[in-house]
ZAMIKOL-203612 format. One record per residue (C-alpha): x, y, z; residue number from 1. Coordinates in Angstrom, 2 decimals. Example, Ala and Ser with C-alpha at 12.3 -4.5 7.8 and 13.67 -1.06 7.14 Angstrom:
BEGIN
REC:u:v:w:num
REC:12.30:-4.50:7.80:1
REC:13.67:-1.06:7.14:2
//
This chain:
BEGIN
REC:u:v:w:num
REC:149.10:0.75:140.63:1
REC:145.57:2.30:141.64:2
REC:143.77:3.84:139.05:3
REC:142.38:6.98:140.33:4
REC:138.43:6.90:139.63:5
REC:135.51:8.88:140.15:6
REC:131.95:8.69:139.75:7
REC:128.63:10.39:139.59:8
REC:125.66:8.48:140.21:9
REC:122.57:10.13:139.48:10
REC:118.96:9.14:140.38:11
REC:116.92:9.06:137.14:12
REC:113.31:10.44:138.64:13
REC:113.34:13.46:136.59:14
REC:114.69:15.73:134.37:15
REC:118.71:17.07:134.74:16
REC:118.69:19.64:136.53:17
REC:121.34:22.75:137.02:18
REC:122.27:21.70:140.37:19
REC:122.47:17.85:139.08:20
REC:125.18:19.24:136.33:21
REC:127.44:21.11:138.85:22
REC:127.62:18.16:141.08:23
REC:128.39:15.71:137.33:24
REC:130.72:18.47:136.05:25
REC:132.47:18.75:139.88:26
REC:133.15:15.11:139.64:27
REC:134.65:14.93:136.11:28
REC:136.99:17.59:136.86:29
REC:137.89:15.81:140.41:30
REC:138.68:12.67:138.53:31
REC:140.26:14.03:135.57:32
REC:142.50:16.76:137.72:33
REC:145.14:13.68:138.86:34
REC:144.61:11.84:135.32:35
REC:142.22:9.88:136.59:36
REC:138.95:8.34:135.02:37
REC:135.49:9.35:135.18:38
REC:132.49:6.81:135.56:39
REC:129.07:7.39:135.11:40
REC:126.86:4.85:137.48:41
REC:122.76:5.19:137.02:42
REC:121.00:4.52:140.81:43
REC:118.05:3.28:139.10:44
REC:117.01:0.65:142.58:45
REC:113.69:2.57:143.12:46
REC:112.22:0.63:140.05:47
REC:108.73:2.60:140.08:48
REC:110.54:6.04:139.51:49
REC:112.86:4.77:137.18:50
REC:112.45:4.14:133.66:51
REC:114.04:4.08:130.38:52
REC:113.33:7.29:128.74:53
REC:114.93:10.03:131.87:54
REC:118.17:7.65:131.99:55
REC:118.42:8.29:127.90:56
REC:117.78:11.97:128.61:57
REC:119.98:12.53:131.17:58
REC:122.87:11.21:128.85:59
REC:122.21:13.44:126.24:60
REC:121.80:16.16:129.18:61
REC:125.07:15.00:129.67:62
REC:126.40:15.12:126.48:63
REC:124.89:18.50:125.68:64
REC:127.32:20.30:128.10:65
REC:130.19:18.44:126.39:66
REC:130.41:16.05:129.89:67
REC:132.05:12.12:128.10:68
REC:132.02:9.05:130.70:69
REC:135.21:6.77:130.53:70
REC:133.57:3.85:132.00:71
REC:129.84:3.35:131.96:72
REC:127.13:2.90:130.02:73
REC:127.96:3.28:126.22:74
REC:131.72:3.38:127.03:75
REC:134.09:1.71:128.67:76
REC:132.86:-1.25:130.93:77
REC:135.14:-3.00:133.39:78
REC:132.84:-3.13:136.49:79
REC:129.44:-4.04:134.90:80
REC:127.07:-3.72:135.01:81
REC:126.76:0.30:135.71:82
REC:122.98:0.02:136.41:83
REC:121.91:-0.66:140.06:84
REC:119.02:-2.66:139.05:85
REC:121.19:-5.23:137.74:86
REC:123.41:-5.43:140.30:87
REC:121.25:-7.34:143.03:88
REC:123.41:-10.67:142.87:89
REC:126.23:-8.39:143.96:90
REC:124.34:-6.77:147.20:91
REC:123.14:-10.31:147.95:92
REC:126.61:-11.39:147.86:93
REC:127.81:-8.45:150.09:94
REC:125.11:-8.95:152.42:95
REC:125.92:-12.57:153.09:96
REC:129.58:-11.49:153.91:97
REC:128.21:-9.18:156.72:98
REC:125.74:-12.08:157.42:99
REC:128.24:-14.48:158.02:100
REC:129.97:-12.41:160.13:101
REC:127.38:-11.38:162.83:102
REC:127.73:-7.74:161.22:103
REC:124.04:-7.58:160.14:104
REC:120.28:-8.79:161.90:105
REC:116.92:-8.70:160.61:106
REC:114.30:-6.67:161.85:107
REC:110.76:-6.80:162.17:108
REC:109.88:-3.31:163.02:109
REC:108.00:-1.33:160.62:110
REC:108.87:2.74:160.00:111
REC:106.10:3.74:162.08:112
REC:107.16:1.90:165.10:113
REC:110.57:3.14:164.72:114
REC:109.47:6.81:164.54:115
REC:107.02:5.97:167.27:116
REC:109.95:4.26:169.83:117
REC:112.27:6.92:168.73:118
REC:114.10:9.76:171.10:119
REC:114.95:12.13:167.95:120
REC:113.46:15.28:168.06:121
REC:110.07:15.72:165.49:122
REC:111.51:15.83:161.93:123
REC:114.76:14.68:162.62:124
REC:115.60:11.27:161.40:125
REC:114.69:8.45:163.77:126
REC:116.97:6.77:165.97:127
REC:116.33:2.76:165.69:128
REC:116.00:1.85:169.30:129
REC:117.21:-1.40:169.09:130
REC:114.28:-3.68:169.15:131
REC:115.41:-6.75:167.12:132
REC:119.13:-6.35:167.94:133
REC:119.23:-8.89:170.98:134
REC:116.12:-11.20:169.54:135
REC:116.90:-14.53:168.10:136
REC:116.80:-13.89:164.03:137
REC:114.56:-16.92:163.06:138
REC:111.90:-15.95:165.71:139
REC:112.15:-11.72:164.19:140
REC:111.57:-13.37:160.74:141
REC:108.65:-15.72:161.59:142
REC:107.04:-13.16:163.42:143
REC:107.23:-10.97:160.92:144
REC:105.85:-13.31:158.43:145
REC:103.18:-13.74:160.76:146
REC:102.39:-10.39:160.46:147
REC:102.43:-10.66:156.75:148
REC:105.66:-8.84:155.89:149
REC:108.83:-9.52:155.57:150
REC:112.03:-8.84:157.66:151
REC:114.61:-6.28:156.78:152
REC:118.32:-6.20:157.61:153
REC:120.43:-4.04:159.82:154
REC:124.04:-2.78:160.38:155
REC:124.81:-3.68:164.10:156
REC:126.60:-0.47:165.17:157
REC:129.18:-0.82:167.64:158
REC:127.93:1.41:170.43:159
REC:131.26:1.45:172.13:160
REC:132.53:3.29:168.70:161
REC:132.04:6.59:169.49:162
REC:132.58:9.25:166.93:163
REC:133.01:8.92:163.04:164
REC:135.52:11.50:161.36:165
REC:134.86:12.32:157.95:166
REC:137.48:14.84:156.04:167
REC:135.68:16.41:153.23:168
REC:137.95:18.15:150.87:169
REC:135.15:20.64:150.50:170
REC:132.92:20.53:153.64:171
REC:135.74:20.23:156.00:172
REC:135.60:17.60:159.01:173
REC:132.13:16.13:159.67:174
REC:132.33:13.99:162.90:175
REC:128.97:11.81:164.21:176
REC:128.24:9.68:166.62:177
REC:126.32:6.94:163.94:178
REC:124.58:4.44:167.05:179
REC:123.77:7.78:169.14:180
REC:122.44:9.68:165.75:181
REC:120.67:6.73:163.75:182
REC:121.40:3.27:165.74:183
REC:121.57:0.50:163.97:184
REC:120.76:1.53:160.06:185
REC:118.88:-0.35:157.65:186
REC:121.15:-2.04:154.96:187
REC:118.27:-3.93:153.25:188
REC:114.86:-3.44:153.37:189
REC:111.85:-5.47:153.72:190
REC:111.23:-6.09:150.15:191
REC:114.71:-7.13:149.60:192
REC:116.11:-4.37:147.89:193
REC:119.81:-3.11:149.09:194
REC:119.34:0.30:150.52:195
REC:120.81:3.44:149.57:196
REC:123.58:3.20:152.15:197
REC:124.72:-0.44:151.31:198
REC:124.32:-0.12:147.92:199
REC:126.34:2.82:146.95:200
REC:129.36:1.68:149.79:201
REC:129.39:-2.06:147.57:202
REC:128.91:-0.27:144.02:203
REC:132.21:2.30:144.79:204
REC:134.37:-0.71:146.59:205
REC:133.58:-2.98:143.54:206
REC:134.25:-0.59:141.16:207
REC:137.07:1.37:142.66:208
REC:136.12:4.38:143.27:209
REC:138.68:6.58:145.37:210
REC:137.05:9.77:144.74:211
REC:133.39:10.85:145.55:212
REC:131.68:13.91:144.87:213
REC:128.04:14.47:145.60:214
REC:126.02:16.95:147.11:215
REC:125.82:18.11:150.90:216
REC:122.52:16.69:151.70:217
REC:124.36:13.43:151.73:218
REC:127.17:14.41:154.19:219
REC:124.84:13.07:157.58:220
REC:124.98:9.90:156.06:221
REC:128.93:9.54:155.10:222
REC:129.50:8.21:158.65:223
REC:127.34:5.14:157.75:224
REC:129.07:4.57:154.58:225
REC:132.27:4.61:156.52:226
REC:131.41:2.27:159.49:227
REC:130.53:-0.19:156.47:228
REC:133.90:0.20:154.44:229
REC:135.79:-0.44:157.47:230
REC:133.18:-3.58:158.00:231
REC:134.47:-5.00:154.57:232
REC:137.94:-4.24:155.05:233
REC:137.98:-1.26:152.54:234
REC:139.95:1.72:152.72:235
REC:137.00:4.69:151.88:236
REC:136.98:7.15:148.89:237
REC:138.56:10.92:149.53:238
REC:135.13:12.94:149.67:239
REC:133.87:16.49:148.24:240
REC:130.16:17.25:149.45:241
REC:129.48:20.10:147.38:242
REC:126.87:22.94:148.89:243
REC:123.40:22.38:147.24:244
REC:122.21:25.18:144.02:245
REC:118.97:27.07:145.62:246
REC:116.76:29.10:143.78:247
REC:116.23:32.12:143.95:248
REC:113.85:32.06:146.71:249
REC:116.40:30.15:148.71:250
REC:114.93:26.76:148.32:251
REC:116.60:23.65:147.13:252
REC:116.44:23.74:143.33:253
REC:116.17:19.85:143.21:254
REC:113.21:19.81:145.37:255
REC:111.58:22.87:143.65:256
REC:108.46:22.74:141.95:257
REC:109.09:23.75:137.98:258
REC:113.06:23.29:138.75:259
REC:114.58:24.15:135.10:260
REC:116.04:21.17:133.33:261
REC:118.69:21.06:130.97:262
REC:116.33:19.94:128.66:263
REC:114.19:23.36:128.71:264
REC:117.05:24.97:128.71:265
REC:118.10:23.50:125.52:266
REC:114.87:24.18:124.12:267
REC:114.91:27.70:125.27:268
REC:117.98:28.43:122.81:269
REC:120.31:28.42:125.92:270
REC:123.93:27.62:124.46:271
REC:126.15:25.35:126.36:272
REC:128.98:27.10:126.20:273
REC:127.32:29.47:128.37:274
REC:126.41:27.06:131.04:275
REC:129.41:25.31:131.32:276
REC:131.08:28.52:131.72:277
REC:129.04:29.77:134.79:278
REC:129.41:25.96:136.24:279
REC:132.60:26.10:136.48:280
REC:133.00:29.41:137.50:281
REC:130.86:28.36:140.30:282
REC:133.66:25.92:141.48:283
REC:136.37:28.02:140.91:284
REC:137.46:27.54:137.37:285
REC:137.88:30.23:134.95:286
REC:136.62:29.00:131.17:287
REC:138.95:29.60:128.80:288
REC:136.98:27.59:126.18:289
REC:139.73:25.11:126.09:290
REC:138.79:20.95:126.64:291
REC:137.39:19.78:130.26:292
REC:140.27:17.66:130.62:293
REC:142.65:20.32:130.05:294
REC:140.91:22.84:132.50:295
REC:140.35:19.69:135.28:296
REC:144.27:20.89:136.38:297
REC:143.45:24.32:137.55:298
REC:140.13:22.61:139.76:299
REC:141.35:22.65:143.51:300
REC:138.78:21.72:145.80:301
REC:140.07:23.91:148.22:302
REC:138.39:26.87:146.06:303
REC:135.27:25.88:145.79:304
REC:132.89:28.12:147.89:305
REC:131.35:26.76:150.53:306
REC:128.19:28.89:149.94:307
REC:125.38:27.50:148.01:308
REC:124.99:29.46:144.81:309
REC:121.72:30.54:143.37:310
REC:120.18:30.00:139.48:311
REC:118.99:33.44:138.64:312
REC:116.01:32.14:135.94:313
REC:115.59:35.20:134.72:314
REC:119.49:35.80:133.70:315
REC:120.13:31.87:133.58:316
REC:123.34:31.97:135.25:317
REC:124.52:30.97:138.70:318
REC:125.50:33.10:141.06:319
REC:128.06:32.41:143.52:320
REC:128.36:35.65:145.19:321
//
């Protein structure tokens, strides 16, 4: 019988923040609403932001709003390891699969001659033009040596796919046209780390995940993530992209300059009863002080507003209205 099993998979480069909760609560409750369990996976790959200290913070962060992991890192452990950085043998391992089966091509091209061949309009994400696809592979990786770098990997899109339909239990049907919107995406890069699309598709097959919650910014790249589930024969997660906190200037709180973390907010006396009660009445759940378990029945995705709330700094609350 499949377990039902969700996840949230932070980025430790920083401190916690409001908007980082919501999404970690949002998951919890998605898991926990069918009886499910709840997994906490650090994306640690980007080595040079990541470090020791913000992954111990953010699981006291974590534990401060009374959030408890079922299977990760100081709990249960039946897909380790539950940090990316330890998981290359298993994106090596995928990538060969993909290699084996004329799925995936290196490619020589740096970013700037990608953004320079590219069609997409300025500021958009580039479209890869193709410019390795039809070259042999050993002559793409010598001449990239020769240029002193090394060769990354692609996802050969099928062009003659047409459209990718996502259902998002929150964000409603997403559809995208992956080779006319990207081309052929990068699934490792030049340095030999997996990227962010390959890696997270592997990590939630391996340890599966049926359930993914996230935020919206990630939505443009679901279709991706799909083409390469059905590329390894795996059914795909049910997904919730949850619209982003702003400020109260309207930005992005996560890209905000002086973005309160849970950690100040802890410091500034803030009680986390009173957080956890405007989270989740920013998702549709009325606190009635009882256990997150227990309340995880009455979470319906279908009532979570698809407006982006605001964190009022001043009052320290989110507001959904």
């Amino acid at each position: 019988m499949t377990i039902e099993r969700g996840r949230f998979a932070p980025t430790p480069s920083g401190a916690l923040h409001v908007g980082s909760a919501r999404t970690a609560l949002a998951s919890a409750l998605a898991a926990w609403r069918n009886g499910g369990r709840w997994a906490l996976r650090v994306e640690d790959l980007d080595v040079v932001r990541s470090s020791t200290r913000p992954i111990e913070a953010m699981y006291e962060d974590l534990a401060w709003i009374g959030l408890a992991w079922d299977e990760g890192p100081g709990a249960d452990e039946p897909h380790r390891p539950y940090r990316q950085s330890a998981r290359a043998g298993l994106y090596r391992e995928a990538l060969d699969v993909l290699r084996a089966r004329g799925l995936v091509y290196p490619c020589g091209c740096s970013r700037k001659e990608v953004e320079a061949a590219s069609q997409a309009p300025h500021g958009a994400e580039p479209v890869y033009p193709g410019t390795c696809r039809g070259r042999d592979p050993d002559d793409v990786v010598r001449d990239a040596a020769a240029r002193g770098r090394a060769a990354a990997w692609r996802f050969r899109v099928d062009r003659s796919r047409g459209d990718v339909t996502v259902s998002d239990l929150v964000a409603g049907r997403y559809t995208q046209d992956v080779a006319r919107a990207v081309g052929d995406f990068v699934v490792a890069r030049a340095d030999g780390v997996a990227a962010y699309q390959f890696a997270v598709v592997v990590d939630d097959i391996t340890m599966e995940v049926t359930e993914v919650v996230r935020g919206d910014d990630l939505l443009a790249s679901t279709p991706r993530q799909v083409l390469l589930y059905e590329a390894f024969g795996a059914a795909p997660p049910r997904w919730m992209h949850l619209p982003l906190v702003l400020g109260a200037d309207g930005e992005r709180l996560a890209k905000r300059l002086g973005a309160m973390g849970l950690r100040e907010l802890r410091e500034r006396g803030h009680r986390p009863e009173r957080l956890r009660a405007s989270l989740l009445a920013s998702l549709g759940v009325s606190d009635d002080g009882g256990s997150l378990r227990g309340l995880a029945r009455r979470f319906d995705p279908a009532a979570v507003p698809r407006t982006s709330p605001r964190w009022d700094v001043t009052r320290e609350i989110l507001d959904a209205s």
